[in-house]
C-alpha positions as CSV (number, residue, x, y, z in Angstrom):
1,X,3.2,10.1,-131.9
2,X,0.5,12.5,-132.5
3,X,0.2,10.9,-136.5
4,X,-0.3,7.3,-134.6
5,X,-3.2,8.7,-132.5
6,X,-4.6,10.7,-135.1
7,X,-4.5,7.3,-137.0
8,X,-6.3,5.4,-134.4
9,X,-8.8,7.9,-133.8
10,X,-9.6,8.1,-137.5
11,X,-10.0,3.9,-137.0
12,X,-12.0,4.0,-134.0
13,X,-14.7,6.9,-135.3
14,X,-15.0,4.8,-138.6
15,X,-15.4,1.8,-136.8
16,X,-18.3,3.3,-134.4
17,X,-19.7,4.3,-137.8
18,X,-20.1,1.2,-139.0
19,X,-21.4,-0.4,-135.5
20,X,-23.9,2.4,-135.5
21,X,-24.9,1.8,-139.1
22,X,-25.3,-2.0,-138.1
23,X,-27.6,-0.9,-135.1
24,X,-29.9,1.0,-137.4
25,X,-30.1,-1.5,-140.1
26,X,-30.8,-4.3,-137.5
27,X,-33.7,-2.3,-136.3
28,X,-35.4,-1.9,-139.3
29,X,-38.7,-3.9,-140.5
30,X,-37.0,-6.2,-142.5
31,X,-35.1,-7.5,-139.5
32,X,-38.7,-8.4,-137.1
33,X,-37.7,-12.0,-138.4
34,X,-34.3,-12.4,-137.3
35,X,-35.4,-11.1,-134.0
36,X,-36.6,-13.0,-130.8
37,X,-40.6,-12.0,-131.7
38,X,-43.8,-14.3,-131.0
39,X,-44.7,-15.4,-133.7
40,X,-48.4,-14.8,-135.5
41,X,-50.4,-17.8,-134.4
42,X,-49.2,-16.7,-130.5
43,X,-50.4,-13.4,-130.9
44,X,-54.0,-14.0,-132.7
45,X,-54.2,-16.7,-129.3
46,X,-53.4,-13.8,-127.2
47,X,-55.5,-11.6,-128.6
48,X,-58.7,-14.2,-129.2
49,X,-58.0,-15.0,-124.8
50,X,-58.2,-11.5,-124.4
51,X,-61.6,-10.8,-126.7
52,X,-63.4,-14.4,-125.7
53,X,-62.9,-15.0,-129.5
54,X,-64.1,-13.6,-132.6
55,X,-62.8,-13.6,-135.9
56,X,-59.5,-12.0,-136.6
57,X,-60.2,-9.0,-139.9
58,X,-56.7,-8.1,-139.3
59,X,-53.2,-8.4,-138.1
60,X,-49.7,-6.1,-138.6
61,X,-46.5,-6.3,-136.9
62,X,-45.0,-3.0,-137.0
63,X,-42.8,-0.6,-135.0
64,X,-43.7,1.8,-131.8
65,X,-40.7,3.2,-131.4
66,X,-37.4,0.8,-130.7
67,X,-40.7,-1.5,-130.2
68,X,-42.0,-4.5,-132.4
69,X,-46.1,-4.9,-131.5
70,X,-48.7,-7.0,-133.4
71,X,-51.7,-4.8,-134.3
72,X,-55.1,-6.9,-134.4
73,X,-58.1,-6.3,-134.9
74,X,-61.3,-8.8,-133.5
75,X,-64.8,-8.8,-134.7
76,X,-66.8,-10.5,-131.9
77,X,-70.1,-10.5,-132.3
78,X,-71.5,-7.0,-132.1
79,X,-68.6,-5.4,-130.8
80,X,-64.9,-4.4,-133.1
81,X,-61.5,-4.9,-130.8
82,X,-58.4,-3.2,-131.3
83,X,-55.1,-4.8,-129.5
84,X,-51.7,-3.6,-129.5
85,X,-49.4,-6.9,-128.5
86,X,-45.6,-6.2,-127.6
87,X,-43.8,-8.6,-129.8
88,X,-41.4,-9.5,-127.6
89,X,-43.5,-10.6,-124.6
90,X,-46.5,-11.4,-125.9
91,X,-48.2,-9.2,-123.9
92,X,-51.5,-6.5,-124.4
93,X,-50.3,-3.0,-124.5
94,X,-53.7,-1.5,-125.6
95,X,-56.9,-2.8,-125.7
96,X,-60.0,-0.7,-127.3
97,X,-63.6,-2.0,-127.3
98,X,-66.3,-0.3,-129.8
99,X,-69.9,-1.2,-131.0
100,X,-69.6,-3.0,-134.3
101,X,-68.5,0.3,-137.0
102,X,-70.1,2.8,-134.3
103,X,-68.1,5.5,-136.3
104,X,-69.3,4.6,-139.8
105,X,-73.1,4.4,-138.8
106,X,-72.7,8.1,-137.5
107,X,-71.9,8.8,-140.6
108,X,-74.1,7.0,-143.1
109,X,-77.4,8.0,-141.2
110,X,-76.0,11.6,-142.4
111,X,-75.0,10.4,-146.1
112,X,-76.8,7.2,-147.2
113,X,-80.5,7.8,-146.3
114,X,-82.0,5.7,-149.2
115,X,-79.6,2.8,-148.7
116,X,-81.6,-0.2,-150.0
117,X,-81.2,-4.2,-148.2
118,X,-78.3,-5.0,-151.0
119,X,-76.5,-1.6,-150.7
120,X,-76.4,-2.2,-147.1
121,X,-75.2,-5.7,-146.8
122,X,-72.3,-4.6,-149.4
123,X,-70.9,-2.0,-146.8
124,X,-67.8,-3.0,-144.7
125,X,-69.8,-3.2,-141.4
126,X,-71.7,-6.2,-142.7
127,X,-69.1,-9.2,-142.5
128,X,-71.1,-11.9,-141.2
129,X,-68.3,-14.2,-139.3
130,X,-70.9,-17.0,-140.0
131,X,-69.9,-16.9,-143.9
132,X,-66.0,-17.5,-143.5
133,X,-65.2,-21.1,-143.5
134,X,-61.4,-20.4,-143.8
135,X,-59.7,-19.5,-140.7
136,X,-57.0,-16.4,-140.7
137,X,-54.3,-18.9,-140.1
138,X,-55.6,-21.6,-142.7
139,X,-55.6,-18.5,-145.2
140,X,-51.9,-17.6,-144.3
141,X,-50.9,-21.3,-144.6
142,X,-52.4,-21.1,-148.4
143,X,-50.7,-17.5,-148.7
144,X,-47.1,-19.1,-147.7
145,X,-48.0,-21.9,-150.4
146,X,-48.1,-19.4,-153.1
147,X,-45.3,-17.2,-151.6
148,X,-43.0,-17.9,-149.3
149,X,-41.6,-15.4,-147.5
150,X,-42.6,-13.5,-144.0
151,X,-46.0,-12.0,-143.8
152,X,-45.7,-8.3,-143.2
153,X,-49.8,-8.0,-142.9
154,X,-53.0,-9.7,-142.9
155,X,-56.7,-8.4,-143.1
156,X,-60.0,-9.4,-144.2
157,X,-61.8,-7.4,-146.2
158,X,-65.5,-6.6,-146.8
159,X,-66.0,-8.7,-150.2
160,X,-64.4,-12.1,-147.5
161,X,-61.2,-11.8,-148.7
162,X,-58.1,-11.9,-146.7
163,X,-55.4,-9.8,-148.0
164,X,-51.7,-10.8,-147.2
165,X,-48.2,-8.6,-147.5
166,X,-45.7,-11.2,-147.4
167,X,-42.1,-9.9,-147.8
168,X,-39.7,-12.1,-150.3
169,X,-36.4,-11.3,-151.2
170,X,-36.8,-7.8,-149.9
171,X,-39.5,-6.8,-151.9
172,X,-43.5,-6.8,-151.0
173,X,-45.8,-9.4,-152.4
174,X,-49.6,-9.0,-152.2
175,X,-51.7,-12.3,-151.8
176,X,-55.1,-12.5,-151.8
177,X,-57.0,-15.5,-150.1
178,X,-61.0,-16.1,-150.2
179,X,-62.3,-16.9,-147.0
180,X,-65.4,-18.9,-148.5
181,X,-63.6,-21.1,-151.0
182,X,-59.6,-20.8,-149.9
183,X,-59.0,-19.7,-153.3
184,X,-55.5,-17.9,-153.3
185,X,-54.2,-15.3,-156.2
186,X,-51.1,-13.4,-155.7
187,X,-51.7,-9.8,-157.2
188,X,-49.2,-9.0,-159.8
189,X,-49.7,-5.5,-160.1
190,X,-48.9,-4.0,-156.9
191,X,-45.9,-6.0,-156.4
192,X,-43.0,-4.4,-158.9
């Protein structure tokens, strides 16, 4: 008798091992797509109701917690928005309004006294929204073309060009989109 329970207690603690190494691996990032989630174009509405529009710069889902949240930031005229958006419900957990790169111009009256008209419209606080004639989700749509897959992460850089992660077969794949022309190149050396 005690060899049968000592059997089905051996059973049952390797079986709870296995259902708890199925919970962990189902709540890793590679599984936000099998889960109920908004998807991208629901959260950049959200967040565009929330700052009165703007252009998106960028966009993450990631993890706070047991929590899946899209991280996006807005440029809306003069000011920068930061939005944390619960995954699941669609709804704002954090919003944070700032003066267009309020931090950075503390810090380059301090460091860049002699900037120059060119030096100054190469800086990252200069993206003009007026120059981008592709939109964040036309930009993903061309991304997907050249990779499909799930995108991990978008932003838009300084130089007007949105960068995409897009995960494929488990691996990371880096695509990068212009936002004058649409122009899409998938970086090759980032992505071994």
């Amino acid at each position: 008798m005690k060899k049968q329970t000592k059997i089905i207690a051996g059973t049952v603690l390797v079986g709870g091992i296995g259902i708890g190494t199925y919970a962990y691996v189902e709540n890793t990032p590679s599984a936000f797509a099998a889960k109920n989630l908004i998807s991208e174009k629901q959260a950049k509405e959200v967040a565009l109701k929330e700052t009165k529009g703007g252009t998106i710069t960028e966009l993450e889902l990631d993890r706070d917690g047991l929590k899946n949240k899209y991280e996006v930031e807005v440029l809306n005229g003069d000011k920068e928005y930061d939005l944390d958006i619960a995954a699941e419900t669609g709804k704002i957990s954090k919003v944070e309004e700032a003066m267009k790169d309020q931090d950075d111009n503390d810090d380059d009256k301090e460091d860049n006294h002699s900037l120059n008209d060119d030096e100054r419209s190469d800086r990252d606080d200069q993206i003009d929204p007026a120059k981008i004639k592709v939109t964040a989700e036309q930009a993903q749509a061309i991304a997907l073309k050249k990779v499909s897959g799930m995108v991990k992460e978008m932003n838009l850089d300084d130089d007007y060009v949105y960068e995409f992660e897009i995960q494929k077969d488990g691996k990371d794949i880096d695509v990068h989109v212009d936002a004058v022309t649409g122009e899409a190149v998938v970086d090759t050396k980032d992505n071994d």
